[in-house]
N, C-alpha and C positions, 0 to 999 in steps of 0.2 A: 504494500500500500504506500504509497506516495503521503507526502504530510501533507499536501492541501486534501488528498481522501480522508486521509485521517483525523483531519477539523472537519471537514462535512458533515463524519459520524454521529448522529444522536445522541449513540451509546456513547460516546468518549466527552462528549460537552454537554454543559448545563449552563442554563441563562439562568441569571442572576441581576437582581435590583443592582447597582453601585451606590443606589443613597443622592444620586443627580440627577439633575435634570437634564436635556439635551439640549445643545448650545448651537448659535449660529454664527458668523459673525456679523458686526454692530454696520458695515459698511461694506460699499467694494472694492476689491481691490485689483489693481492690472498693473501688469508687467511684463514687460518688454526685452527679450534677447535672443541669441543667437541658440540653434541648439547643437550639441556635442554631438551629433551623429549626424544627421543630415547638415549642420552647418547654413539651414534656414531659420531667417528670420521668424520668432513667433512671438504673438500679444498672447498671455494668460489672463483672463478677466475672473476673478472669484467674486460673487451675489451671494448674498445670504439665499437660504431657504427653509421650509415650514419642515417642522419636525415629521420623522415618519419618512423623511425623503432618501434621507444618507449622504453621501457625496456622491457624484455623478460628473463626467464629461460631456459635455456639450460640443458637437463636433459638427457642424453643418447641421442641424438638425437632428444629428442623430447623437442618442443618449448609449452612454457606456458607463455604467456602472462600476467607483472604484471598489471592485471586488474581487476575491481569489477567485471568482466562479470566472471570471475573465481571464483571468493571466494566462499571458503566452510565452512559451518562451524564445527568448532572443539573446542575443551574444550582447554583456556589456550595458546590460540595460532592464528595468520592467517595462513590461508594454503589455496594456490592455486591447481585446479583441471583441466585437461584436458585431455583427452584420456585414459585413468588409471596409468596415472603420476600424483603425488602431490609432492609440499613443500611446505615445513610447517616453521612456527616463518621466517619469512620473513619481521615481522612490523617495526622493528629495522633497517634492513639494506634499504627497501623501503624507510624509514622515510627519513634517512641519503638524500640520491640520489635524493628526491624530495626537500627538503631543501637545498641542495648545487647546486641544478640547474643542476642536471645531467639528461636531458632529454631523452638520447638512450642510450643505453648500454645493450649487453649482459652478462648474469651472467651464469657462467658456475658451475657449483656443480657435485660435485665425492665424494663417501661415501667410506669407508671402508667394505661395506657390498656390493659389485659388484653387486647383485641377485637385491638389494632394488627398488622398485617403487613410495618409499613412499621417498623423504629425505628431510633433515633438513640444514637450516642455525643455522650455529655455533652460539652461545649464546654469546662467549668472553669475557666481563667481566658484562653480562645484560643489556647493554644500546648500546647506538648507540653513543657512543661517541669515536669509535675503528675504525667503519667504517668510520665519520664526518675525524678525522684524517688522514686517507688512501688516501681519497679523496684529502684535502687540501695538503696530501703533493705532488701527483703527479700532480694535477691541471688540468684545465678544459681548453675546447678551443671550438671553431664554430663548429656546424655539417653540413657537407655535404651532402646532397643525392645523387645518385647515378652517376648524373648528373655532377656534381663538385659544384652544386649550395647549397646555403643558405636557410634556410628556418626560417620565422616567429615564434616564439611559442605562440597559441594560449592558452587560458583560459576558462575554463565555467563559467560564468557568472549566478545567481538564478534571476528570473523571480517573484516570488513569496514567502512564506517562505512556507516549507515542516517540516516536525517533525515525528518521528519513535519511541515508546516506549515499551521496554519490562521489563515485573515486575518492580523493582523500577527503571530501569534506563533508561534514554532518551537521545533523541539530537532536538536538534532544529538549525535550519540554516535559516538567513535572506537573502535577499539580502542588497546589500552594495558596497558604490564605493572603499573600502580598505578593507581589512583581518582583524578581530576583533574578539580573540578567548578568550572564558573564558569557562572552563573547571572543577569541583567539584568531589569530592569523600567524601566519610563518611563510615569511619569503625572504629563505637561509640565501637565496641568489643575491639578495639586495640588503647588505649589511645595516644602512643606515635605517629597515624597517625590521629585520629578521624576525625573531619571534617573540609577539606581543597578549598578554593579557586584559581583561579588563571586566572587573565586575563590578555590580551596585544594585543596589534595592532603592536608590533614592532617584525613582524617576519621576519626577515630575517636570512641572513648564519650566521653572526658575536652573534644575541641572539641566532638562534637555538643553535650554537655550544657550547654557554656559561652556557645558559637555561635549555633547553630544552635536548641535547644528553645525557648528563652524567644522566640525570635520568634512575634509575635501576628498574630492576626486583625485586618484593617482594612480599611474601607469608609470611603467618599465620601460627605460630609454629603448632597449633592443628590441621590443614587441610593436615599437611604433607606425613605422612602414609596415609589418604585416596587418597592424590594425588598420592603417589606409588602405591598404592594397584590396583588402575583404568590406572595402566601401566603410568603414568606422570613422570616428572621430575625427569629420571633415569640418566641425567648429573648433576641434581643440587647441589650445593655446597654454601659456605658461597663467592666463589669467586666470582659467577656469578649471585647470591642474596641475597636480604636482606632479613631474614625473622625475622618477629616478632611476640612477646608474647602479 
């Protein structure tokens, strides 16, 4: 079983109250850049929305839902799929919106490429710490449903632990009455990142924002022409990543 099969499970998850409400944000917000893979320009426009909605893309008309029920995969990137619409590098700005408690909102996306079916979120400076800011400066407030009413934000709660591994890399999830995340990488090739840890139970908006957004994008000098060469990272730059020797 695959670990997006294994969240699907009923058996393996329970929903649960959090004790909140569900949030929107207070204003709109747009943002303008280039993106790391196709190297087209694109406007992000984020609206609040009524509770009950979720987050969602807005892509000419057509709606894609950010959800694992969508994810496809692709080299170097998440990108969501539905109807022969896709976006792509969406982790960064997903990341943001879930961390700051933005539960509904549409995101509206316009390329410079009008014909496209395929588009991108802007890369901006590689990290989510453009969007954490955009967020915090316009501010968040209660969502409504259609109704005029309030609604709960629930949570999935693990039942059991589940785990997913491909070649050398894995994940593992317990259950637990608190969020407790430790995270590793090792790239023994590139002395200056080689092998790192990193754990915390104190996730919230204030560490995400601190911690966690301003981490960037970064790539391997000697992987960079193969990454061209397979059509990648035809926006990337020293602005929007780190790469190293």
């Amino acid at each position: 079983m695959t670990l997006a099969g294994a969240f699907k499970s009923s058996s393996l998850i329970s929903w649960k109250s959090t004790g909140k409400l569900q949030q929107t944000i207070a204003k709109c917000i747009e943002m303008t850049g280039e993106a790391l893979h196709s190297g087209k320009i694109a406007t992000v426009k984020i609206s609040p929305e009524f509770a009950g909605e979720g987050r969602y893309f807005e892509c000419r008309s057509n709606l894609i839902p950010a959800s694992i029920d969508f994810a496809k995969e692709s080299p170097l990137s998440t990108t969501l799929h539905k109807d022969g619409h896709s976006v792509r590098t969406v982790e960064h700005l997903l990341s943001a919106l879930e961390a700051t408690g933005v539960d509904n909102c549409r995101i509206q996306i316009t390329s410079s490429d009008s014909e496209d079916h395929s588009l991108e979120v802007p890369i901006l400076d590689g990290s989510a710490r453009e969007w954490v800011e955009a967020i915090e400066q316009v501010g968040l407030r209660v969502a409504i449903d259609r109704g005029g009413k309030s609604c709960e934000k629930m949570a999935p709660f693990l039942n059991e632990p589940v785990h997913a591994r491909r070649n050398d890399s894995y994940v593992v999830a317990f259950p637990s009455p608190e969020v407790h995340i430790t995270c590793g990488i090792n790239f023994s090739q590139v002395p200056a990142i080689g092998c790192q840890w990193f754990s915390s139970n104190l996730i919230g908006s204030n560490f995400y924002a601190k911690q966690i957004a301003p981490s960037r994008t970064f790539c391997i000098y000697e992987e960079v022409e193969r990454l061209r060469n397979a059509g990648l990272i035809k926006g990337g730059s020293v602005e929007n990543a780190i790469v190293c020797r």
